[in-house]
C-alpha positions as a Python dict, from the first residue, in 0.01 Angstrom:
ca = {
    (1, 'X'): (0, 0, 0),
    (2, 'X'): (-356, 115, 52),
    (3, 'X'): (-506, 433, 158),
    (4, 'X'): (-680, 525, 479),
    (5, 'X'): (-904, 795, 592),
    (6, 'X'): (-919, 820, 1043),
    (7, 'X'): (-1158, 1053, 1149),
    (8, 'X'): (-1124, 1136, 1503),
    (9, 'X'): (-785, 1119, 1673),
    (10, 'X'): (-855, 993, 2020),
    (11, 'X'): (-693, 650, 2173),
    (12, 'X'): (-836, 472, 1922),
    (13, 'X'): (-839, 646, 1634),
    (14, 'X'): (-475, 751, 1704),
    (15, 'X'): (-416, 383, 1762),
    (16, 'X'): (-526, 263, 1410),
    (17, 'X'): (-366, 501, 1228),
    (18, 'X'): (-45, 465, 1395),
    (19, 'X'): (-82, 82, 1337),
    (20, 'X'): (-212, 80, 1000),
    (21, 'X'): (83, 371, 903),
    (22, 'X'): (379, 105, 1132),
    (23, 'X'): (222, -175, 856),
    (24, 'X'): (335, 45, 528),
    (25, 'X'): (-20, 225, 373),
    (26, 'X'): (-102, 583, 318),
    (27, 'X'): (-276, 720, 636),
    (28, 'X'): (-465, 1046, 646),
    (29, 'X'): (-518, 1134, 984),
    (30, 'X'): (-803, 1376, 1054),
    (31, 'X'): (-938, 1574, 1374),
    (32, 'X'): (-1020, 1940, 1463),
    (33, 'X'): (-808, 1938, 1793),
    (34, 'X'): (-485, 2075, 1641),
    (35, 'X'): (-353, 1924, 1979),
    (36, 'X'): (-469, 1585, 1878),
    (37, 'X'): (-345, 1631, 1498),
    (38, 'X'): (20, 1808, 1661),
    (39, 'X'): (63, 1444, 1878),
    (40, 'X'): (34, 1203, 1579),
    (41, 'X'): (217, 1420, 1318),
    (42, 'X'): (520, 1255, 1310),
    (43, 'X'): (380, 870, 1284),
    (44, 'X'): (125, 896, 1009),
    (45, 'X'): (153, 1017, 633),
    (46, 'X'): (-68, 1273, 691),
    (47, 'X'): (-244, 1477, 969),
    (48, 'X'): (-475, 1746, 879),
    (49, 'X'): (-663, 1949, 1149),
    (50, 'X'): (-989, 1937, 1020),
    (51, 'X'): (-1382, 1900, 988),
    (52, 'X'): (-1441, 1516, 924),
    (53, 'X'): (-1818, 1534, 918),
    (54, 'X'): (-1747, 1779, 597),
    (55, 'X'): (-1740, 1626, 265),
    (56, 'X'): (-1616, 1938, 52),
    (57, 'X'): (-1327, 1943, 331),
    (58, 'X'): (-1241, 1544, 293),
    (59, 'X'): (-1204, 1649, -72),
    (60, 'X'): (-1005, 1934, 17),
    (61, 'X'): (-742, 1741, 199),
    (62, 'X'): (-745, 1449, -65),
    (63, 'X'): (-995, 1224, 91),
    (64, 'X'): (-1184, 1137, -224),
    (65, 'X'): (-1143, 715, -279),
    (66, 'X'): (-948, 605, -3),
    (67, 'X'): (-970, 251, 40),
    (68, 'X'): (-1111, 254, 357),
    (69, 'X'): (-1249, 513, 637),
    (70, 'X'): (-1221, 475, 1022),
    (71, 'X'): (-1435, 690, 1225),
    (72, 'X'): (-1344, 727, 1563),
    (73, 'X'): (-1541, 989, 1691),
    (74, 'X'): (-1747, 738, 1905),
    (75, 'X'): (-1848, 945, 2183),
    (76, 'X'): (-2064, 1201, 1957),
    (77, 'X'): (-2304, 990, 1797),
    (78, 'X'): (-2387, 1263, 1559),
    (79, 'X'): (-2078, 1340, 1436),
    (80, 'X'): (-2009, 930, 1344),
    (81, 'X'): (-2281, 956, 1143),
    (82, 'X'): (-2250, 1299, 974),
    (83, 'X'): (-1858, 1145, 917),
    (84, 'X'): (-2014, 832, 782),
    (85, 'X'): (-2201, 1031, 494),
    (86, 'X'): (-1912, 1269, 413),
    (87, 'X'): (-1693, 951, 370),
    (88, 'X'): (-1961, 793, 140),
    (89, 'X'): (-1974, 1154, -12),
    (90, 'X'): (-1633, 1109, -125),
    (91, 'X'): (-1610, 752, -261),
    (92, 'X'): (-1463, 588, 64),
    (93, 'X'): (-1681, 246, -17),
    (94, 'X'): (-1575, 52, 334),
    (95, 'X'): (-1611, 249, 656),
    (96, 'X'): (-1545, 104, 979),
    (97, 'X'): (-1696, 316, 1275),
    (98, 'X'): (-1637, 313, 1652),
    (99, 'X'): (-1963, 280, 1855),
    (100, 'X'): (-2038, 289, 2238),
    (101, 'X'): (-2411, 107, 2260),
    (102, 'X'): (-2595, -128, 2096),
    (103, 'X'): (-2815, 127, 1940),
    (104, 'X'): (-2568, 322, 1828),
    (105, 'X'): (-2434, 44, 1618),
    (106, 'X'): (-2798, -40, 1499),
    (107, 'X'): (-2823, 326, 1389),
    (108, 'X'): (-2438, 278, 1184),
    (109, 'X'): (-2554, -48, 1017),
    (110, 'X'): (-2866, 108, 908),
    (111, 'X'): (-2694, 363, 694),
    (112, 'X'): (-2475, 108, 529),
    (113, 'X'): (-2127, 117, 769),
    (114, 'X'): (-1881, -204, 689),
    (115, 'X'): (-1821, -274, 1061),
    (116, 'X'): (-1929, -129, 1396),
    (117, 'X'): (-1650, -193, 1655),
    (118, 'X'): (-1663, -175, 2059),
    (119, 'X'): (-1311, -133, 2158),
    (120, 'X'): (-1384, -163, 2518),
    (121, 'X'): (-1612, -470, 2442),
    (122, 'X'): (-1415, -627, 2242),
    (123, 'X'): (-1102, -607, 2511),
    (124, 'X'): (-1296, -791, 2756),
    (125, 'X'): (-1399, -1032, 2592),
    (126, 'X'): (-1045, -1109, 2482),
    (127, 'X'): (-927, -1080, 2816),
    (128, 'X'): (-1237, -1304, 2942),
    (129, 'X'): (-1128, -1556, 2674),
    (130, 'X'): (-756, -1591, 2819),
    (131, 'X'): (-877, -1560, 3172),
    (132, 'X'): (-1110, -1844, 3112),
    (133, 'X'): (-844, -2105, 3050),
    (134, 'X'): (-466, -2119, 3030),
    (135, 'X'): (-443, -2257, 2656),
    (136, 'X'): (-551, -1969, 2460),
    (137, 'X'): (-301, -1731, 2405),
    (138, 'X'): (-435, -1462, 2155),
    (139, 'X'): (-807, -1434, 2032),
    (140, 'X'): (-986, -1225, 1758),
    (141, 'X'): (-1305, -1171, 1740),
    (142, 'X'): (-1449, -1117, 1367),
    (143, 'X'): (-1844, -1114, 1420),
    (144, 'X'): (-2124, -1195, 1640),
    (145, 'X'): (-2080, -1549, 1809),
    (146, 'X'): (-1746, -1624, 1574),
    (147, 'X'): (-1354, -1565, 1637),
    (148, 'X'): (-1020, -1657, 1581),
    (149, 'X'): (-815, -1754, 1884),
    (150, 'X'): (-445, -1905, 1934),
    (151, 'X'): (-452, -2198, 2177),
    (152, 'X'): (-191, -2408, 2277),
    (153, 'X'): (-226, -2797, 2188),
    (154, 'X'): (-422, -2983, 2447),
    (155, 'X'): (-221, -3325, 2602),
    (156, 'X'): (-430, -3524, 2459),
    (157, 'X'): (-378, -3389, 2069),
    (158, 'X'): (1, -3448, 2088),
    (159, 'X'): (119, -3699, 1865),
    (160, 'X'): (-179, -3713, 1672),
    (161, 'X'): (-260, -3538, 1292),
    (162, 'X'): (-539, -3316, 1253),
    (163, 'X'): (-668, -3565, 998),
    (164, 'X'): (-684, -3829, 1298),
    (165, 'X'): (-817, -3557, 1542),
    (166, 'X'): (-1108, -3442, 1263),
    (167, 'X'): (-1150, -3126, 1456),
    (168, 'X'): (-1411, -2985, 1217),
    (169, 'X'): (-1631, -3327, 1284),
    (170, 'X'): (-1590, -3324, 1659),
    (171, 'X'): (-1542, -2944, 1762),
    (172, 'X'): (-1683, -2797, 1436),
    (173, 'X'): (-1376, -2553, 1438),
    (174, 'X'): (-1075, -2505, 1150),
    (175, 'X'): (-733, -2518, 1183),
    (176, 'X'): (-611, -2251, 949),
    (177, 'X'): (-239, -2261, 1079),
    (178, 'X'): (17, -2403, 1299),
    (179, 'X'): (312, -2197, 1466),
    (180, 'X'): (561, -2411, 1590),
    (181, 'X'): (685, -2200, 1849),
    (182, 'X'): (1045, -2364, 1914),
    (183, 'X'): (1136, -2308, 1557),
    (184, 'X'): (914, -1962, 1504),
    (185, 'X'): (740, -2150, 1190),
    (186, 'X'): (415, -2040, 1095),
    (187, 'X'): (214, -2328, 875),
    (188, 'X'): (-31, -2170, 709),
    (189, 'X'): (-171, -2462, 522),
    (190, 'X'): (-69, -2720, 753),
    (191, 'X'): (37, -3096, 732),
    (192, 'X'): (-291, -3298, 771),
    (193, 'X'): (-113, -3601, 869),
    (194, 'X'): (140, -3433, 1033),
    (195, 'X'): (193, -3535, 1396),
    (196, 'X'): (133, -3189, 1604),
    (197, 'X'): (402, -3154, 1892),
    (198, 'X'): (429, -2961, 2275),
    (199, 'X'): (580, -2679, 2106),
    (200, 'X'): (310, -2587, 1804),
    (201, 'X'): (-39, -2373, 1877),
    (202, 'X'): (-289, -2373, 1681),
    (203, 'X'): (-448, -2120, 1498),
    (204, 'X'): (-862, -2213, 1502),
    (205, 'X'): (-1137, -2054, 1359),
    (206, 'X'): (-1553, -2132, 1493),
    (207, 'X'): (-1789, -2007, 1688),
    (208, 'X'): (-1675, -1912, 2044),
    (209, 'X'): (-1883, -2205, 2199),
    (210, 'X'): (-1723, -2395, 1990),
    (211, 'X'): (-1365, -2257, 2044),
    (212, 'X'): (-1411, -2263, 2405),
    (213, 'X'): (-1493, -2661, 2418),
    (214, 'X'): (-1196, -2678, 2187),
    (215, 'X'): (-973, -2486, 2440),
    (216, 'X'): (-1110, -2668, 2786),
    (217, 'X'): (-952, -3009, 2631),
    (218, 'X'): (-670, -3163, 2887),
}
């Protein structure tokens, strides 16, 4: 079980911390709306109405070397950051932060932020992804240019092992599991020479040209 720190309890900040609490770990929810602290009471650890741009209160409230910080306070640039350094204050070594522009991000990965994320972004592209073609069922994206995305197997891969398909060669993408759907199995260090069937999708990692040439096969 690890601990987490959410500062700012709007959709997404209430989201995360209701996920990350559903998953087993230690979630401190903070946010100075006692309306917004009152709503997610009862689903994390912990919900503290509070100043999270205030180190001497994150150490009030038992802050102090949480595993990790999320900082959803997106909309007010200002207070991101000033939430940023009081997290940092108190040992929190990997902060994640909500942004809403490109500059905003810029400004978060300047002071040292593990992640910047664009919720809204992020969604559409997820959505374009699926949109785009039939085959991909789920996709992740985890930086700039590079994802993770679920994808049924193309016609023309059935039958055939991943050694005979050499994916990596051809596609320059990874198989890093296989689910076969019929059966629920997830293979997370699949068969190389394993025949794939109509009922497994694959679980590929690349770059989202890549991943979409991948995808468009027949």
């Amino acid at each position: 079980m690890k601990r987490f720190v959410v500062v700012g309890l709007g959709n997404f900040g209430s989201s995360v911390a209701e996920s990350l609490n559903a998953q087993g770990h230690d979630v401190l929810a903070v946010d100075t709306s006692e309306e917004a602290v009152e709503r997610i009471a009862g689903t994390v650890s912990s919900a503290v109405i509070a100043d999270g741009r205030s180190a001497k209160t994150l150490e009030r409230i038992g802050a102090r070397n949480a595993d990790a910080g999320i900082i959803g306070t997106g909309d007010d640039i200002t207070a991101s950051i000033l939430a940023t350094m009081a997290l940092k204050d108190v040992g929190v070594r990997e902060i994640y932060v909500k942004v809403i522009s490109v500059d905003h991000a810029r400004v978060m990965e300047k002071i040292g932020v593990t992640e910047t994320i664009f919720p809204e972004r992020d969604s559409a592209q997820r959505l374009a992804a699926r949109l785009t073609t039939t085959s991909i069922l789920n996709f992740v994206r985890l930086g700039t240019s590079f994802g993770i995305q679920e994808m049924a197997v193309p016609e023309g891969w059935v039958g055939k092992s991943l050694r005979a398909l050499e994916l990596p060669k051809h596609y320059g993408i990874s198989v890093i599991a296989v689910h076969d759907v019929l059966t629920d199995t997830m293979s997370p260090t699949p068969d190389p020479d394993a025949p794939l069937k109509e009922s497994d999708t694959l679980l590929v990692a690349g770059k989202d040209a890549d991943l979409a040439r991948a995808a468009a096969q027949r």
